[in-house]
N, C-alpha and C positions, 0 to 999 in steps of 0.2 A: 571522269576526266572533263575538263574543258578547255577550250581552244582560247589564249591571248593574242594581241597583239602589244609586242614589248617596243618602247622607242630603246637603241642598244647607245651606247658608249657616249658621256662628257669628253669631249676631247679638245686640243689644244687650236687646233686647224682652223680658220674664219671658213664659214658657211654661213646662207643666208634660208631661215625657213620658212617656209612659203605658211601663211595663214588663211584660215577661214573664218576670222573674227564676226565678221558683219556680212548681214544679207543686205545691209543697204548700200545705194549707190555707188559710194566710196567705201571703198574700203580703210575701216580704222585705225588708227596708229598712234603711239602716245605720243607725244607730243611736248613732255617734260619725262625725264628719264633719269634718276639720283641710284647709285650704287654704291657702297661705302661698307668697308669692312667693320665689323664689331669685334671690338675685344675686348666687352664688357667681361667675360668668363660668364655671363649668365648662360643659364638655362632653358630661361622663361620665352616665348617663341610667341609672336603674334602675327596675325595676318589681317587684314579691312580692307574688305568690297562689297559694302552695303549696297542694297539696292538703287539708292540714291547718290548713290558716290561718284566721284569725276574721274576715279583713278582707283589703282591697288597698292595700299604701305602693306610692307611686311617689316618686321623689325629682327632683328637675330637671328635669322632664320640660313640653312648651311642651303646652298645653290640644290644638293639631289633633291629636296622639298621642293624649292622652286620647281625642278624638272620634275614632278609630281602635279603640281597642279597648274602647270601650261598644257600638258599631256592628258591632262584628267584621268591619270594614275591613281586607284587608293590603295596601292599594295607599292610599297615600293624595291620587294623583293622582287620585281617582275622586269626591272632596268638593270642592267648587265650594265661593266664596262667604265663603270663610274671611279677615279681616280679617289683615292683618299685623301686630299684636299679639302673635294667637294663634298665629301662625308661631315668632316671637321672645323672646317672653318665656318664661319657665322657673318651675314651681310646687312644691314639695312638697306633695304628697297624704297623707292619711291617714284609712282608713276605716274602721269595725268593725262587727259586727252585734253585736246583745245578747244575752251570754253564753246565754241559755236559745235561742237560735237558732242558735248554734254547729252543732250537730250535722245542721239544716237544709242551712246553709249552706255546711257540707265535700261534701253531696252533690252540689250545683249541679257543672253545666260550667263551661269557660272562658267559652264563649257567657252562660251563665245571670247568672254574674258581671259580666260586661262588662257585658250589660244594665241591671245594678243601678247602674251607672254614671253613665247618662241621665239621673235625679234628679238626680246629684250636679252634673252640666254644666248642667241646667235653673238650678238653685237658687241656684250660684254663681258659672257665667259666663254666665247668660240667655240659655241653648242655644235656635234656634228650629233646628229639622230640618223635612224632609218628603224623600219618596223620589221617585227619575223615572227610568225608564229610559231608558236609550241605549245605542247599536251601540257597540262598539270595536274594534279590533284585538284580536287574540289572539296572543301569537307559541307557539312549541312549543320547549320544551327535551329538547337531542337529543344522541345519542351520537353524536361522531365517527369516522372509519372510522379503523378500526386498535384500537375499542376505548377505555372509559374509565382513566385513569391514577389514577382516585381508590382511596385503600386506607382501607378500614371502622375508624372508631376504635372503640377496644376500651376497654374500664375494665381499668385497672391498668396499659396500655400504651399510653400518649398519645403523642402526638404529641410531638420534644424542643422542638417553637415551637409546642406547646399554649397557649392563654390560662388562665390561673389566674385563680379567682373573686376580685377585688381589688377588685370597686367598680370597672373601670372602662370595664363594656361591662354589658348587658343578662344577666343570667341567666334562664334557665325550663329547670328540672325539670332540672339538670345539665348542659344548653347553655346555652354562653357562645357574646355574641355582642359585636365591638368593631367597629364602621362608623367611617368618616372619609372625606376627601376622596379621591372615586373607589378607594377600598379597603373590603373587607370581611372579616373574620377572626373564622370561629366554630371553637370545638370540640365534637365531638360532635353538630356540624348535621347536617343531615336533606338528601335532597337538594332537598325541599319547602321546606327556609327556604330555601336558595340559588334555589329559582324566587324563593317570597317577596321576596327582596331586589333580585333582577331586573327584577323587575314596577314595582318602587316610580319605576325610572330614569326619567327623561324623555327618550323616545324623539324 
């Protein structure tokens, strides 16, 4: 078993969540803040916070994601409480900090970032959280006897059913990732996303 801590319930209520974005002086904040619903019917989900970036665009993406990665959640059976809206509906995001905090703000983590998030769910979808622990299962990903079949991707020699960065799977930092029905297809994954992706299933 092991012990979570779960952020509980999207709800409708204004609260404001306290951050821990930055260890520096000031404390960060964006600065430019776009929200906009999509009714592309797409599918396709993107998110950019490169290390050099001013800001986080997410494009299509449904709000419980967002409350995934402000939380720095990878399971997102682990958030109770979440309304079916938040499940369904799909947002374009767009955030910046102010230019003289650029250089702040490239230091931050993925964690530190995400953080800066929680404002943004507080402010514009009336994020209410709190945390509670509980037991779960744990399962263990293992190598089978006879040895793994997986061969290390390399730059410059991809895979020839490599996914190309097209817009129509998730990228970070060079991994691409394209999920669908009971299938998952990255390149350059880790064997940490593939736990990642495993964990998310409803066992």
């Amino acid at each position: 078993v092991c012990v979570v801590a779960v952020p509980i319930v999207l709800g409708q209520a204004q609260a404001g969540v306290a951050t821990d974005a930055s260890s520096t002086a000031k404390p960060l904040s964006f600065d430019v803040v776009s929200v906009r619903q999509n009714k592309s019917g797409s599918t396709a989900m993107t998110r950019e916070s490169s290390a050099d970036s001013d800001g986080i665009t997410m494009r299509n993406v449904p709000p419980f994601l967002m409350l995934c990665y402000a939380y720095h959640i990878n399971n997102p059976n682990l958030i109770e409480g979440i309304p079916d809206w938040a499940m369904t509906e799909r947002y374009d995001v767009l955030t910046k900090v102010d230019p003289s905090d650029v250089p702040a703000y490239q230091k931050l983590t993925s964690t530190q970032r995400g953080a800066m998030m929680q404002k943004v769910l507080a402010d514009r979808f009336k994020l209410q959280a709190h945390r509670e622990t509980k037991v779960r299962p744990i399962y263990e990903l293992v190598v089978a006897k006879g040895g793994a079949k997986l061969k290390e991707a390399k730059p410059g020699n991809p895979h020839p059913k490599s996914l190309k960065d097209n817009n129509n799977g998730f990228s970070h930092g060079g991994r691409i990732f394209e999920t669908g029905q009971g299938r998952f297809t990255g390149s350059g994954a880790s064997m940490a996303d593939l736990a990642m992706l495993l964990s998310n299933l409803d066992t």
